[in-house]
C-alpha positions as CSV (number, residue, x, y, z in Angstrom):
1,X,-99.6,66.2,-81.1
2,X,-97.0,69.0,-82.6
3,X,-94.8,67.7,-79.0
4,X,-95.0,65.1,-77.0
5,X,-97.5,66.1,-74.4
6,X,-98.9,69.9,-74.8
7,X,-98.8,72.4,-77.3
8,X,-100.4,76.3,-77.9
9,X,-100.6,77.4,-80.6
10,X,-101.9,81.2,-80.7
11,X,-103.3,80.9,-77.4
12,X,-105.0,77.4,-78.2
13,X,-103.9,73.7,-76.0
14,X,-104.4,70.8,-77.8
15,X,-104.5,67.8,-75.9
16,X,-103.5,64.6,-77.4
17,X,-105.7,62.1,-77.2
18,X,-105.4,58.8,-74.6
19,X,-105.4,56.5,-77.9
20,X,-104.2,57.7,-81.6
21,X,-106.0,56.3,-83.7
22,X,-105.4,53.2,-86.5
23,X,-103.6,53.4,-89.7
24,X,-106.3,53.6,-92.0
25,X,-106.6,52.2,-95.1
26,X,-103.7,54.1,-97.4
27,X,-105.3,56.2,-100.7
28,X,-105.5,54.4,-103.7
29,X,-102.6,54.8,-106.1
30,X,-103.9,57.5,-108.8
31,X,-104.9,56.9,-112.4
32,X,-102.4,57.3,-114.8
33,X,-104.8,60.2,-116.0
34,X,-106.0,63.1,-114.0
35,X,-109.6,63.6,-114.0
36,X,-112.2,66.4,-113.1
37,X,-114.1,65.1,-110.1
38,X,-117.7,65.3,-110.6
39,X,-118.8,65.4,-106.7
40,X,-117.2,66.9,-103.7
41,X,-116.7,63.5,-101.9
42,X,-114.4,62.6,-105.4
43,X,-112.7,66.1,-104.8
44,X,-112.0,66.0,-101.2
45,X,-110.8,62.2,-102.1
46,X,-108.2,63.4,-105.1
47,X,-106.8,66.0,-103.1
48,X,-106.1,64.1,-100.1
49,X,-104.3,61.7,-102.1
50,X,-102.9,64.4,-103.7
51,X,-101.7,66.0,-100.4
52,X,-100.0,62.9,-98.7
53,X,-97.8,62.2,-101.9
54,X,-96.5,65.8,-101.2
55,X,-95.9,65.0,-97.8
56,X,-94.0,61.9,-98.7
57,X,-92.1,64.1,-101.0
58,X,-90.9,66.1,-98.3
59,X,-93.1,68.9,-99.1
60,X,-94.7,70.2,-95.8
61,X,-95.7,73.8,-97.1
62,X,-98.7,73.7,-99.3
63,X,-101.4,75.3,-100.4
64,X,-105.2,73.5,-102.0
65,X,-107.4,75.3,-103.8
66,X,-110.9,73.7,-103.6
67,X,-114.3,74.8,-105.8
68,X,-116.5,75.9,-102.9
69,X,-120.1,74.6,-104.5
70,X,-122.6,76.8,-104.1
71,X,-125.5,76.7,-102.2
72,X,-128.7,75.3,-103.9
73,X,-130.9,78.3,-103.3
74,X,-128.4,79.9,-105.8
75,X,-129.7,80.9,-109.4
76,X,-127.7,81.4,-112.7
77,X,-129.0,85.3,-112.9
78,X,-127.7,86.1,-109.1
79,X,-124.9,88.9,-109.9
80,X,-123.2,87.4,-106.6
81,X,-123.6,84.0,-105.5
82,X,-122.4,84.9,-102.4
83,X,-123.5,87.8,-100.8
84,X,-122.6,87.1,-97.2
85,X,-118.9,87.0,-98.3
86,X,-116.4,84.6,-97.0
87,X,-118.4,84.4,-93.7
88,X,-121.1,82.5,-95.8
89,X,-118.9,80.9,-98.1
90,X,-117.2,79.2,-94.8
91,X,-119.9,77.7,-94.1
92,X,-119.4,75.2,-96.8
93,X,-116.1,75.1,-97.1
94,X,-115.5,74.0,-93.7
95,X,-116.8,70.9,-93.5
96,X,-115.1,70.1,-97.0
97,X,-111.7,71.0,-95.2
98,X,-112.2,68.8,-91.9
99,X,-112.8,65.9,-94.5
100,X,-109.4,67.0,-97.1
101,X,-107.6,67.4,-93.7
102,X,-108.6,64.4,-92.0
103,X,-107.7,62.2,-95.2
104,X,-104.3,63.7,-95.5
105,X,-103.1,62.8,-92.3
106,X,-101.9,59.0,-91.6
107,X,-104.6,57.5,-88.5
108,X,-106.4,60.8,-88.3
109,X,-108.9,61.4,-86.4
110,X,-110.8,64.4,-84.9
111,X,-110.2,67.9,-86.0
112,X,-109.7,70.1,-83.1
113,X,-110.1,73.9,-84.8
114,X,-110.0,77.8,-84.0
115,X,-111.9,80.6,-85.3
116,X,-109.6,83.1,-86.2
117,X,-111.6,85.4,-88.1
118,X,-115.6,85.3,-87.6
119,X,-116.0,88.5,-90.0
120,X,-114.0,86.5,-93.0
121,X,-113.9,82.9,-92.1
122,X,-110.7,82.2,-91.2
123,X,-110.7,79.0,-89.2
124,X,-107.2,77.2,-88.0
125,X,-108.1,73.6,-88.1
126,X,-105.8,70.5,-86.7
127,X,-105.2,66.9,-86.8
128,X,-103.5,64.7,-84.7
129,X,-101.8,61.7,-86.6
130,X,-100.9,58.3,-85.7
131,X,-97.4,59.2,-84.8
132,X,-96.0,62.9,-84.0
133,X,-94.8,63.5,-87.3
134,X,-97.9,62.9,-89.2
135,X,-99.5,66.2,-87.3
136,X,-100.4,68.8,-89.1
137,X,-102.4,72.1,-89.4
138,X,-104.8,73.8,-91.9
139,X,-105.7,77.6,-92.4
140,X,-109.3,78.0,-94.0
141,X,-109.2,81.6,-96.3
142,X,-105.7,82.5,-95.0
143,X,-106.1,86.6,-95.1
144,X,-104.0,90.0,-94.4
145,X,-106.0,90.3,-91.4
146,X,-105.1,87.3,-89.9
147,X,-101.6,87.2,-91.3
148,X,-99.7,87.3,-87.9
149,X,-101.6,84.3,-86.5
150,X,-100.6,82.1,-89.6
151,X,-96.6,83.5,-89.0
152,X,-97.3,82.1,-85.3
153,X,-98.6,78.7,-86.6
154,X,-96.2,78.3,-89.2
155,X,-93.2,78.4,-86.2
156,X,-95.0,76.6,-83.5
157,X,-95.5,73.5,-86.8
158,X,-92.2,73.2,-87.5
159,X,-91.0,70.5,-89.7
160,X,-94.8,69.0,-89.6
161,X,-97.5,69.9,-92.4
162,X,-99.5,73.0,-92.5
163,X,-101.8,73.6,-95.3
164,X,-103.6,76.5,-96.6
165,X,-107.2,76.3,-97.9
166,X,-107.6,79.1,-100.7
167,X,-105.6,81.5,-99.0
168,X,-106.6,85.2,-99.8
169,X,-103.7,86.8,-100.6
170,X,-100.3,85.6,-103.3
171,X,-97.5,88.0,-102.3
172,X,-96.4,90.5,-99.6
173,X,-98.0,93.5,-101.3
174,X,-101.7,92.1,-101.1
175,X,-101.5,92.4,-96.9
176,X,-101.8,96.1,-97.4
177,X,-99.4,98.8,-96.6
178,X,-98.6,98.8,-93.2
179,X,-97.8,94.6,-93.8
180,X,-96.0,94.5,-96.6
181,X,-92.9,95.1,-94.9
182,X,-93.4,94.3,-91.2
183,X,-91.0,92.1,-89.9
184,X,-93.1,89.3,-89.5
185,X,-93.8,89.2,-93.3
186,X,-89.9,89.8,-93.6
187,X,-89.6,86.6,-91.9
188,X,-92.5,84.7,-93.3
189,X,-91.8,85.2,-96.9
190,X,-87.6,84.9,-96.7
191,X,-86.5,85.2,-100.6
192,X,-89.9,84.1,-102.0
193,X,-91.2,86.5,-104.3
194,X,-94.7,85.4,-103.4
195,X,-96.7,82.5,-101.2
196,X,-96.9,80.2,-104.5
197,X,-92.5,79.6,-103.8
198,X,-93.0,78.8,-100.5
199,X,-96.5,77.2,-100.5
200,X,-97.2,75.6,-103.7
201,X,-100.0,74.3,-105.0
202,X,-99.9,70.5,-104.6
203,X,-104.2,70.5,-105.7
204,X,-106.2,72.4,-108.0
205,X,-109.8,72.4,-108.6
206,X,-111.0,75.7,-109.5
207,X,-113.5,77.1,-112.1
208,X,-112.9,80.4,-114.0
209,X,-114.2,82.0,-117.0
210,X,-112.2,82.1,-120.1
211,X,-113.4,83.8,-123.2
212,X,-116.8,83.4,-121.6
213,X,-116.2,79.7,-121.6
214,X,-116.5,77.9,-118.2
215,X,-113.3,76.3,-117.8
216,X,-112.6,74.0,-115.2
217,X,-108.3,73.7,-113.7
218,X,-107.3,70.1,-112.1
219,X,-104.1,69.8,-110.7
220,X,-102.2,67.1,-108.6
221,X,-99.1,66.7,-107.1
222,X,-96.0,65.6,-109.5
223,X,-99.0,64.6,-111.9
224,X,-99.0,68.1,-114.2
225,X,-102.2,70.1,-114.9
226,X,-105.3,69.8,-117.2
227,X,-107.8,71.8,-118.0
228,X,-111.9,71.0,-119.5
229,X,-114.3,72.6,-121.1
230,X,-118.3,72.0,-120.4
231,X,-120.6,72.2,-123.2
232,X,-122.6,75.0,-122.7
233,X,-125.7,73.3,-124.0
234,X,-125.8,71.4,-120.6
235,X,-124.2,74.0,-118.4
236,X,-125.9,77.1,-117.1
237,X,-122.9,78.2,-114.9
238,X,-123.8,76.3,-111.3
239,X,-121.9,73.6,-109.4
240,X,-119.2,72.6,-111.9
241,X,-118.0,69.1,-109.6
242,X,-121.8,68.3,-110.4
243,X,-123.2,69.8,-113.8
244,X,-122.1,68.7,-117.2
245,X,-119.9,67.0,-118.8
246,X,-116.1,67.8,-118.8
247,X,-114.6,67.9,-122.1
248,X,-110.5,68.0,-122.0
249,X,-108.9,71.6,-124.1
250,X,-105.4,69.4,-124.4
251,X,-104.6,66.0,-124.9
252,X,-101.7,65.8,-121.9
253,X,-101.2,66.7,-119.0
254,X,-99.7,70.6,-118.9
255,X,-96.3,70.5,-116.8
256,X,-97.1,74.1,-115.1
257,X,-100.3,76.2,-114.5
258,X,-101.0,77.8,-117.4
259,X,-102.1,81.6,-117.2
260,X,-104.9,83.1,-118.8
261,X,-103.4,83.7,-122.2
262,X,-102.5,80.1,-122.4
263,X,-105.8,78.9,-121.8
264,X,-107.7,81.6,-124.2
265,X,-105.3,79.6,-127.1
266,X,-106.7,76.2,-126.1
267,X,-110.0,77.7,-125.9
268,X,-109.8,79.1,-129.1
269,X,-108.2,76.3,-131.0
270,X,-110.6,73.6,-129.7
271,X,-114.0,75.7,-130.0
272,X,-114.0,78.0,-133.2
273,X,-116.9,80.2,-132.5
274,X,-117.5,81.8,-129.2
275,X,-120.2,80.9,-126.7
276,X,-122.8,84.0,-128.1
277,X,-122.8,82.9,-131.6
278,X,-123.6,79.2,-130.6
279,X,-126.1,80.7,-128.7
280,X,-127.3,83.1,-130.8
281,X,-127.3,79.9,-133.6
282,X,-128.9,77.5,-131.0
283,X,-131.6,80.1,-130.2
284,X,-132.5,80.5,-133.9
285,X,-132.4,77.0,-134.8
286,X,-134.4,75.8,-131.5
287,X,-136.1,79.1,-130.1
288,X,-135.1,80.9,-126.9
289,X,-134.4,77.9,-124.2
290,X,-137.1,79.5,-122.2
291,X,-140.0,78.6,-124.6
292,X,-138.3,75.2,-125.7
């Protein structure tokens, strides 16, 4: 709803609907553990739960960021996986933020969204709750060129939830010169240094490489951070949520993302050799993997 009746938000009306839907079922407490989901439907699920415990927190600001899985014509040697940019990556990302959206909110129901940005996928997605304040509002790949529109949002939401789906940018300086110290960005970023202190990260499922090791980052909300490793015997660098078997670098839960340095020590202290010597060992024990 965002008000009781009618509401634009950058030139969009969104009606409420004639009957809000049920409560649904509330998420499942989580595990005392935090695990790497191994399918999109377990992602979208972790997140969402992750999400509303935020909300209950009084956190209303906050920003997911979800492994897009790539598409299944995509092959390990393919220098970019996706060529079309983020106007192909939206493609599948969408549908995996109606569904994160949609579980967040208490009684939601159907998404209502806005293109904002056909060239780079920005899409302004929203769900109506079950009561007013259970509203809320989700930017897919929040960029500098659509920075204005999510400074419009962000005051026409108000107190209610707005999310941001692997935004494109971190701080004031990645909009670009002539942004970097409009007003709007002035006014949008107050004393935060960058969008992590005034959007943080309440999930994390990401995938980076790490001392050529694929390393797979889980976060959830007030539940720390962990990070696995995949054998790379069983991994060839595709969908991570669906490929291999997550091995844990640490033994607890890390109490704040740990930058790259920090992981290269866990990396290095739980496998001794680098990925091309195993290799190099595997291939002359077994023979190249493409004449095994």
């Amino acid at each position: 709803m965002l008000c009781a009746a009618l509401l634009v938000v950058s030139g969009r009306a969104f009606m409420p609907r004639s009957q809000p839907p049920a409560r649904g079922q509330p998420l499942r407490a989580a595990a005392d553990d935090i695990s790497m989901p191994m399918s999109t439907n377990a992602m979208v699920y972790a997140a969402a739960r992750s999400v509303r415990a935020a909300v209950a927190a009084g956190e209303t600001r906050q920003t997911v960021e979800m492994f897009v899985p790539l598409l299944p014509t995509v092959k390990p040697e393919d220098l970019d996986p996706w060529p079309g940019g983020l106007k192909q990556m939206c493609t599948v990302a969408l549908p995996i933020a109606r569904d994160l959206l949609k579980g967040a909110v208490v009684g939601g129901g159907a998404i209502e969204e806005r293109v904002l940005s056909a060239d780079d996928g920005v899409v302004q997605l929203y769900c109506q709750g079950e009561t007013p304040k259970d509203d809320a509002m989700m930017i897919v790949f929040a960029g500098s060129e659509t920075f204005d529109d999510l400074v419009d949002v962000e005051r026409a939401v108000g107190p209610r939830p707005l999310l941001l789906f692997n935004p494109q940018f971190s701080t004031p300086a990645d909009l670009g010169l002539f942004k970097r110290g409009a007003e709007k960005t002035k006014s949008f970023f107050g004393s935060a240094a960058k969008l992590a202190d005034k959007f943080p990260t309440t999930y994390c499922c990401a995938e980076l490489s790490v001392r050529s090791e694929d390393v797979r980052l889980v976060h959830e909300y007030d539940r720390g951070w962990r990070a696995f490793y995949v054998d790379d015997a069983e991994f060839d660098g595709q969908n991570m949520i669906t490929e291999g078997t997550p091995l844990p670098l640490h033994e607890d839960p890390l109490d704040a993302r740990p930058d790259y340095a920090s992981l290269e020590t866990l990396v290095r202290k739980k496998l001794k050799l680098p990925v091309y010597v195993r290799r190099m060992r595997e291939a002359g024990d077994d023979g190249p993997r493409f004449l095994r």
